[in-house]
N, C-alpha and C positions, 0 to 999 in steps of 0.2 A: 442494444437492450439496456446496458448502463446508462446510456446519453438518456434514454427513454423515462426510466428511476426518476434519475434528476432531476427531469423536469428541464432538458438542454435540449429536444427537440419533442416537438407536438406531436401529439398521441392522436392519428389517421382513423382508429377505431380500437374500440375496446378500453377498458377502465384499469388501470394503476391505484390500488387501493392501498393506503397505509392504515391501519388500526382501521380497517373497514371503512375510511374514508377517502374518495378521490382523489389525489395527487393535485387535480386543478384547482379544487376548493383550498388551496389555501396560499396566502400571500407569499409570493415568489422569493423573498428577500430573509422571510423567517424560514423556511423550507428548503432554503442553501444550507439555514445555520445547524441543522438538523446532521448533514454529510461532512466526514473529512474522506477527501479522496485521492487518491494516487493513481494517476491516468500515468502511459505507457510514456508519452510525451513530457517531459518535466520542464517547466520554466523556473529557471533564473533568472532571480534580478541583479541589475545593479547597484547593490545595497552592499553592507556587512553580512555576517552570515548571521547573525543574531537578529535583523531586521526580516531576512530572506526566513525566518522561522515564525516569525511572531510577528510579522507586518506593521513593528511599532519600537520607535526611537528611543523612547525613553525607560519604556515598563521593565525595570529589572528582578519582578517580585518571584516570578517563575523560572528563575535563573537553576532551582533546582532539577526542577519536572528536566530544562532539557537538557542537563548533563547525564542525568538519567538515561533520555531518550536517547542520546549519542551516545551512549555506554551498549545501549541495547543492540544499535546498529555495525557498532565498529568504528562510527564516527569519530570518536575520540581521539581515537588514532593518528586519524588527520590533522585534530586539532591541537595535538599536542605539538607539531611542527611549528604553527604556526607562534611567534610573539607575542603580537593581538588577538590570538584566539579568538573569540569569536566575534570581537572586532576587526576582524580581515575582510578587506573588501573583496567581495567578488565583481568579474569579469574583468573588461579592460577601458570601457565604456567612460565613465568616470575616473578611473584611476590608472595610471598605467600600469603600475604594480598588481592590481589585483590579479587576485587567482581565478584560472579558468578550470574548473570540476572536470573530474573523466564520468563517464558516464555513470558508472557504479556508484562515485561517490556523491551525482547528483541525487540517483535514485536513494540514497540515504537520507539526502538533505529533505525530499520530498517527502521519506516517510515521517523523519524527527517531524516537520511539518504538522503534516495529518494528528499526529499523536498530539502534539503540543495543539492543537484546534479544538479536539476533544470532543467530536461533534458524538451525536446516540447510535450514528450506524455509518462505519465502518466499509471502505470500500478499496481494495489495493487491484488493479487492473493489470496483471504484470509487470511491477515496479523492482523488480529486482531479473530483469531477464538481461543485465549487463554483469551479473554476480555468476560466480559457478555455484551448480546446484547446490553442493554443502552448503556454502555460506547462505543462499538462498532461506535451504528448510531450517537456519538456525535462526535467523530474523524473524521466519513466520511463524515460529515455535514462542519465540519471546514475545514478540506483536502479541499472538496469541493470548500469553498470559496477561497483558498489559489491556486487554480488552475485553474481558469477562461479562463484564455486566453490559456488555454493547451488543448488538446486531451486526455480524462483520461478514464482507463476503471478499472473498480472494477468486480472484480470475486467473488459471493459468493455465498451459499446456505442459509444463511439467509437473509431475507430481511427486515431489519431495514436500512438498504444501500438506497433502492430504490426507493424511493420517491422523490428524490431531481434532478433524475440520466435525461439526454435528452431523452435518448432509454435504453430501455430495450431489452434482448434478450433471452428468457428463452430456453435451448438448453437441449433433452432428446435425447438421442441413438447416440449422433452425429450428431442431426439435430436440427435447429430451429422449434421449435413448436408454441412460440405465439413471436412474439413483436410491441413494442406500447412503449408509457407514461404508467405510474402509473396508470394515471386515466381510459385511454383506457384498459388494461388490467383487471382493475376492472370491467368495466363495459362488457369487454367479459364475466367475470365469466367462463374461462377458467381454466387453471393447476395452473397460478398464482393467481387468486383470491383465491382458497381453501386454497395452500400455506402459503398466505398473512395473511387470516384469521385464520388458522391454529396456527401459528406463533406466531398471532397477542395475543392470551390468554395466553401466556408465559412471551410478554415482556412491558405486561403494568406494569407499576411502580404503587408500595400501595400509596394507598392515607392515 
C-alpha cells in the first residue's frame, strides 16, 4: 500500500488522490520531493555519516537541524565515540576503518535522514523494529513533536506508537477492521484493545 502512495509501483485500478488530485498527474521527480521515508530495509552508504544524512559534501549550514535530530534519536550517543564524529566513515567498502552500524543504530541514521529531508508527509514503515519497545515509543513521541505541521503515517505491529497518533487504522486481510483514537478503540474493546493489552504486559518498564 505504501509502495503504492509513492508512486514505486503502478496503480492496476483505482485512483490515489492527493488534495483531490491523482498521484499520476504529477511529475515523478517533484512527487518524491513531496516524501521522507523510512522503509523497514535501510541502506547505507559508503560515505561519512554526515554525507549518509544530507547526500552532500560540502553543505555545512544545517549542521544544527542534525545534532538536533541525533539528539532525538539517541544518536549522539554513538557519535560521541567517534573522533570524527560525523566525519566517520561508514562501512568497509572504501575505508578499511569504517564503521559498520548494528541495526538499531542504522534504523536511527534512516530516521536522522528522513527528518533532515524534511519532506510535507511523513512516512516510518517499522523503522525502529531493531529497538526495544521503550526506546521505540520514545522516538515516535519526539518524531511526533518534531512533525506537527506535517502529514505523518507510522506503520507498525507494535503499538507503543499509538497513543499520541490522530487516527488509527488497524488493517487485517487487506481491509480496515477497526479505526478510531486510542481511546475510541479502547473503548470498542475490539482486535486493538486485546492487542494493546496484550502488549501492554511486555513493555512496562521495572519499577
Amino acid at each position: 500500500m505504501i509502495k503504492l502512495l509513492l508512486g514505486l509501483l503502478p496503480i492496476s485500478s483505482g485512483k490515489i488522490l492527493l488534495n483531490g488530485v491523482p498521484i499520476t498527474d504529477f511529475d515523478k521527480s517533484e512527487y518524491f520531493k513531496m516524501f521522507s521515508v523510512v522503509f523497514q530495509d535501510i541502506n547505507v552508504f559508503a560515505a561519512s555519516i554526515f554525507e549518509n544524512i544530507t547526500e552532500d559534501t560540502n553543505n555545512q549550514d544545517n549542521m544544527d537541524k542534525i545534532k538536533l535530530y541525533s539528539k532525538v534519536t539517541g544518536f549522539d550517543e554513538l557519535i560521541e565515540k567517534f573522533p570524527l564524529a560525523y566525519e566517520t566513515q561508514l562501512l568497509k567498502v572504501l575505508d578499511d576503518n569504517g564503521i559498520v552500524l548494528s541495526g538499531g543504530e542504522a534504523q536511527k541514521l534512516a530516521i536522522i535522514r528522513a527528518l533532515y529531508k524534511n519532506g510535507n508527509i511523513v512516512i516510518l514503515d517499522e523503522p525502529t523494529a531493531a529497538l526495544d519497545a521503550l526506546a521505540e515509543a520514545k522516538i515516535y513521541e519526539q518524531f511526533n513533536n518534531l512533525t506537527k505541521n506535517k502529514t505523518s503515517i507510522f506503520i507498525s505491529h507494535r503499538l507503543t506508537s499509538t497513543k499520541f497518533c490522530d487516527r488509527i487504522v488497524l488493517l487485517e486481510g487487506g481491509k480496515i477492521k477497526e479505526c478510531g483514537t486510542h481511546d475510541e478503540l479502547i473503548k470498542l474493546k475490539g482486535i486493538y484493545y486485546r492487542m494493546f493489552i496484550e502488549q501492554g504486559k511486555y513493555y512496562k518498564e521495572k519499577k
